[in-house]
N, C-alpha and C positions, 0 to 999 in steps of 0.2 A: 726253779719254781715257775717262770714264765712260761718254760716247755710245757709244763703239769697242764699252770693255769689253760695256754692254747690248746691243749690236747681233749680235755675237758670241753671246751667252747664247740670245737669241733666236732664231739661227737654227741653234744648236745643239740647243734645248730642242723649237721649233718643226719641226722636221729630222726629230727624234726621232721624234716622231709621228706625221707622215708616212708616215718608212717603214715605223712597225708595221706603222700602218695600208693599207701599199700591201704588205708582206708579209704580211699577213693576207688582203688583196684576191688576191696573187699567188699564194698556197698554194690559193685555192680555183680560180683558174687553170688550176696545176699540176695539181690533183683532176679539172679540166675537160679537160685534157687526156690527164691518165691514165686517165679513162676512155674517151676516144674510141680512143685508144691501144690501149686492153687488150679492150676492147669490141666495137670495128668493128675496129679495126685498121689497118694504117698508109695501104692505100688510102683509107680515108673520112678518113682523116688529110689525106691529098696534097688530095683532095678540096677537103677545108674549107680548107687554105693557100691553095688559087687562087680559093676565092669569097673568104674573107676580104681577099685582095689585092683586088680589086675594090672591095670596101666600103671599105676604109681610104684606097684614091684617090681613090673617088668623094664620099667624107665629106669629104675634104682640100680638093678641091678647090672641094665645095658651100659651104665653109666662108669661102671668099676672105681668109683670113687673117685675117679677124675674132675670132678666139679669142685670138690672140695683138697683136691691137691694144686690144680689148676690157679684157685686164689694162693695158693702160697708160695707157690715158683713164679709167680706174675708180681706180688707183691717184692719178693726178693732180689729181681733182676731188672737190671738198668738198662739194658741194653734191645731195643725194640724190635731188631733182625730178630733175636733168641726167642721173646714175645710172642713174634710172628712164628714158627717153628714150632712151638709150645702147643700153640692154639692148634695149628693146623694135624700135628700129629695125634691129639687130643680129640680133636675132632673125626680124624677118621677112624679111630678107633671106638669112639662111641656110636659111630654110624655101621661101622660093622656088625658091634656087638648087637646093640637093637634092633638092625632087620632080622638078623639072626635068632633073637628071643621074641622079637613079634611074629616071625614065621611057626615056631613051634607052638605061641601062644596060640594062635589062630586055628593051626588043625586040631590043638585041643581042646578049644571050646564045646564042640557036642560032649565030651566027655566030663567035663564041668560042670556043664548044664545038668548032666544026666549023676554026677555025685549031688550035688545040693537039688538033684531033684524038682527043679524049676526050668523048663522047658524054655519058658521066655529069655533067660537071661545069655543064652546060644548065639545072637545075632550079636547084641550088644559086646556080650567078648570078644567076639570077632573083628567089631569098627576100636574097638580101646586098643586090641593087637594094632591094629596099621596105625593108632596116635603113638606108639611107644618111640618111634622114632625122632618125631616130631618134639616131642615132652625132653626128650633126652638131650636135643641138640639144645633147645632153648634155656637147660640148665646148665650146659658145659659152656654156653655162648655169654651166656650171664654172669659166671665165674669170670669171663676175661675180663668185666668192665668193675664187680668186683673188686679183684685183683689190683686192678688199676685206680682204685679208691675211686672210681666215678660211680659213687653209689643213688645219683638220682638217674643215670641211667638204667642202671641196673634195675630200680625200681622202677622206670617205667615199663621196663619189659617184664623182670619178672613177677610184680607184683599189679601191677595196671593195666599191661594191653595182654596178660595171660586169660584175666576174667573178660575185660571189655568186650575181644572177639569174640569169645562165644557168648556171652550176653547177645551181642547183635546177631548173631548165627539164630539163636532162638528167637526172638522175636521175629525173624523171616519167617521161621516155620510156623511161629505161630499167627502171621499175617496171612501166610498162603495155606491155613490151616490143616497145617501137619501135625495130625496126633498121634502117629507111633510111638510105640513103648520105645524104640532107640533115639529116638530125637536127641536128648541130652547131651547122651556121648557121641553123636555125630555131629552136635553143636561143637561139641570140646573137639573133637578129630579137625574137623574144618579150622575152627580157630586157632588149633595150635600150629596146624601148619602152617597157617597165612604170618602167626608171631614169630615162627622157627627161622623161614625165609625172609623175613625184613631186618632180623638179628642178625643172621649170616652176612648178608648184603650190607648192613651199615659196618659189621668189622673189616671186612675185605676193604671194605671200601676205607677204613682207616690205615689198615696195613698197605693198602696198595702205593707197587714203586720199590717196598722197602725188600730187600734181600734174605733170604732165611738163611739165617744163619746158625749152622748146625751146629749145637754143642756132644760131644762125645761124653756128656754126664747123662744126657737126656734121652737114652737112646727107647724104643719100647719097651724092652724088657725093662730097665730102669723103673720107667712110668707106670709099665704094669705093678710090678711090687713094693712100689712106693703107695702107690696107690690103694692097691687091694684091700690092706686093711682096715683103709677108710670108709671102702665103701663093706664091708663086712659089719662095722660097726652103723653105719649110717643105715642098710638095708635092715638091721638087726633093731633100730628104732624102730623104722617105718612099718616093720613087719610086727611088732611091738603095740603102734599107734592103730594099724589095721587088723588085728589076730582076733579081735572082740566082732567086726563082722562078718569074717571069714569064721570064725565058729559059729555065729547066731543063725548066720544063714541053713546051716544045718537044725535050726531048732526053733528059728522063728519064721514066720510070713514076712512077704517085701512087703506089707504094707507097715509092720513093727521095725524092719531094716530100715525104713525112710523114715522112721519117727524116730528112731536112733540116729541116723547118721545126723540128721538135721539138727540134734541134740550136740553132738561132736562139734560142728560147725559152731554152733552158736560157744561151744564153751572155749578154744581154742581164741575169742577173740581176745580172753584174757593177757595171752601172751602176743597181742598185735606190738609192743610193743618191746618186747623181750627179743623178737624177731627187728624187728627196726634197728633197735642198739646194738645187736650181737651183726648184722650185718658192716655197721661202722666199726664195729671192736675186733672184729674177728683177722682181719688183715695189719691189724696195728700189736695186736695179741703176737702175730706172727712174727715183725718184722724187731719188737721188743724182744722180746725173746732169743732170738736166733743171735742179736746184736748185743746181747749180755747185759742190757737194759731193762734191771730188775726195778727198780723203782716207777718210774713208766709205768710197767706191765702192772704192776701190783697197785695204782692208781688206777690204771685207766678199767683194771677188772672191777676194782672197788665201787668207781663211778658208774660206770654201766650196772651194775648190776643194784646200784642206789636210784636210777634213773628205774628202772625193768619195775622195780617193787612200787617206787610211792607214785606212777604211772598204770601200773598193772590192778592194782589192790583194788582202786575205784572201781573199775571197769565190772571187777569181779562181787562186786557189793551189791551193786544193781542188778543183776544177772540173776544172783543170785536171791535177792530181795523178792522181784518179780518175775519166774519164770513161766508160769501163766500166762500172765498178757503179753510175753516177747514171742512164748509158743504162735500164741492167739493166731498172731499176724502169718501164721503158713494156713493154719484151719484148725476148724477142736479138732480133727484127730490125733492132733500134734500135741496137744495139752498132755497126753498120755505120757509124756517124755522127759515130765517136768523133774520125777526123782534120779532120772539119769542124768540129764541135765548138770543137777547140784553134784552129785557125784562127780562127775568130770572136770566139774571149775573147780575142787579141791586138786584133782591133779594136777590145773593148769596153772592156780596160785603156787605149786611147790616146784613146778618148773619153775617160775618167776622169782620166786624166795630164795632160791640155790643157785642165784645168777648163772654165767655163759659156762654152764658147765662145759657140754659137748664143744665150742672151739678150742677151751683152751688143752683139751687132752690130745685135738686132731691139729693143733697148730703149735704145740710142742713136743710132737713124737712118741706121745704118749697113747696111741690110739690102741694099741695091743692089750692093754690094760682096761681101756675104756670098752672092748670088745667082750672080756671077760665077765665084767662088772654087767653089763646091758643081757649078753647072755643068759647068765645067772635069774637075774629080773626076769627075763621074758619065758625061760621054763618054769620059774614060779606065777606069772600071768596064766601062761595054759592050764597050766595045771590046777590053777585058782578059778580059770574062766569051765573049764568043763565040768568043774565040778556043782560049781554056783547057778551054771544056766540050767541046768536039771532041773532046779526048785524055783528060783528067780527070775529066770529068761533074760529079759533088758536089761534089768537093774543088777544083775548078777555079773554079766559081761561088765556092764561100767563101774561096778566094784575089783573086778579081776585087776583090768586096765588100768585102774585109776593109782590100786597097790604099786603094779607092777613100774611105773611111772613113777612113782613117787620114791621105790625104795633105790632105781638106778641114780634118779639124781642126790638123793641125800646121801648113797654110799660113794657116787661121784668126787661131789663138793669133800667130803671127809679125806676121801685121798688124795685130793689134789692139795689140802693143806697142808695134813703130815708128809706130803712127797713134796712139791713146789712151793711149802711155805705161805700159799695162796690163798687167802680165805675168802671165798665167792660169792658168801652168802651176806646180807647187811646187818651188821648190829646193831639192834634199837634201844 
């Protein structure tokens, strides 16, 4: 019962500080966005949403799921030579991959530009290709402090000096008044490399001295198929989370893209804390489990995802209360936004209500199943979202997505009961 009780305190205490620190990262976010907002305006807005989609797929998929295997071989092993070995073959393996798919992303930007028929958004894919590397490393690097339950690390980098830098990147631009339509994402290119390379630097600099010590389990090939299907299912979210503006863009104006994305933003802070908790649980998820420590696991899901809810719920009350006056604060053009808005915070309260689905499927080996299931979802989003944006446009996409989201995690949580006995969701 003491374990319990500790286990709990810990991932309360350690939770806590997470989310300062990832609302602290998020406010400057926010700042980043208010000023693109209020600055350029909601065009260079729509703009930045469709290179930033580009970068967030091409980083995913550079990434082959090694961020989120990375914490579970880290979490599992004791021995700090293996660590170091881990990391570093992880590493170059994400550094390949991404120059690789940012080079291809890059010459096919004119061709992008010229399917969605937006001329402008040509440069801009161009500067998100040469971040994809950068974005990549700073999530596989982030994984090793993860892993290592140093989760106020982790959160400074990847939730606090991710946004800071380019926060401060744009305000240069806009001291030395630079108003290009690409400012944004070369705010975020700049920043990320300056985060990628201080992360790099602090881990070498923790490993350094210590010997790599090869394990003959860990070899690449290993790592690739251990892997894969994580990031199959992860890319399969993300492409899930982003399919609403990658279709709109075919059917809407950037300046309706920037009043949507900024709608997305705002509603996702529902789960700021579903993210906090599931960062502290997701490694202890792993390391129960794997150690036949069903009692543990089946508390510490219960707790975290009791913490996600009467944490989350608030957040989502007010949002949703007043989404008007939270619009307000970018410009009225953004008031427009207000019914996708509400839309979307349903999808983010039923990520929150369904607790940590997604680690416990990718940290009990269940990821194959969770690929199916996410799948499944996301052919019913397209096929919801193409047919909705015809008559609805905004509010049709954030209907599609919001389904598609809701039906992965509640057909999730349902299997993960009847299969691991786990019940994720809180009962009131």
């Amino acid at each position: 019962m003491r374990n319990i009780n500790t286990n709990k305190k810990e991932i309360l205490d350690k939770g806590l500080k997470v989310f300062s620190i990832r609302v602290l990262g998020y406010g400057f976010g926010f700042l980043f966005t208010l000023i693109v907002a209020n600055k350029y305006g909601a065009r260079v807005q729509g703009v930045f949403a469709i290179a930033f989609l580009f970068l967030s797929i091409g980083a995913m998929i550079s990434k082959l799921g090694m961020e989120t295997s990375l914490v579970k071989w880290i979490a599992s092993t004791l021995e700090i030579e293996v660590k170091k070995n881990l990391y570093i073959k992880s590493l170059q393996l994400t550094i390949f991959n991404s120059v690789l798919i940012g080079f291809v992303l890059y010459f096919l930007a004119p061709s992008i530009a010229l399917m969605y028929n937006k001329p402008d958004v040509e440069n801009s894919i161009k500067l998100a290709a040469l971040a994809i590397p950068f974005l990549a490393i700073l999530d596989v690097s982030g994984s090793y402090f993860k892993g290592e339950k140093k989760t106020n690390t982790f959160g400074m980098y990847f939730h606090f000096a991710k946004f800071l830098f380019p926060f401060i990147i744009i305000l240069i631009f806009l001291y030395g008044s630079i108003y290009i339509i690409e400012a944004p994402i070369l705010a975020y290119l700049i920043g990320l490399f300056m985060v990628s390379f201080v992360i790099m630097i602090h881990i070498f600099k923790i490993l350094k001295g210590k010997p790599r010590k090869i394990n003959e389990r860990f070899s690449f090939k290993f790592m690739f198929l251990e892997s894969y299907p994580m990031m199959v299912s992860s890319a399969i979210v993300m492409i899930m989370g982003w399919s609403d503006v990658f279709i709109l863009g075919f059917y809407a104006s950037e300046e309706q893209i920037g009043v949507y994305s900024t709608a997305i933003k705002l509603a996702t802070v529902v789960s700021f804390t579903y993210n906090a908790i599931a960062t502290i649980a997701t490694p202890k998820i792993a390391a129960y489990y794997h150690n036949n420590k069903s009692e543990e696991l089946k508390e510490t899901v219960a707790f975290s995802s009791k913490m996600m809810v009467y944490c989350g719920f608030p957040i989502f009350t007010v949002i949703f209360c007043f989404p008007e006056f939270i619009l307000s604060f970018f410009g009225e053009e953004y008031v427009a936004g207000k019914t996708v808005l509400r839309i979307l915070l349903f999808a983010q309260l039923t990520n929150v209500i369904t607790g940590p689905v997604g680690p416990i499927f990718q940290m009990t080996g269940h990821q194959k199943k969770l690929q199916k299931i996410i799948t499944m979802s996301l052919i019913f989003n397209i096929v919801l979202s193409l047919v909705l944006v015809r008559f609805f446009k905004m509010e049709g996409v954030a209907l599609a997505s919001a389904a598609g989201m809701m039906l992965w995690n509640v057909l999730g949580a349902y299997y993960i009961r009847k299969r691991l006995n786990i019940r994720t969701w809180v009962k009131f």
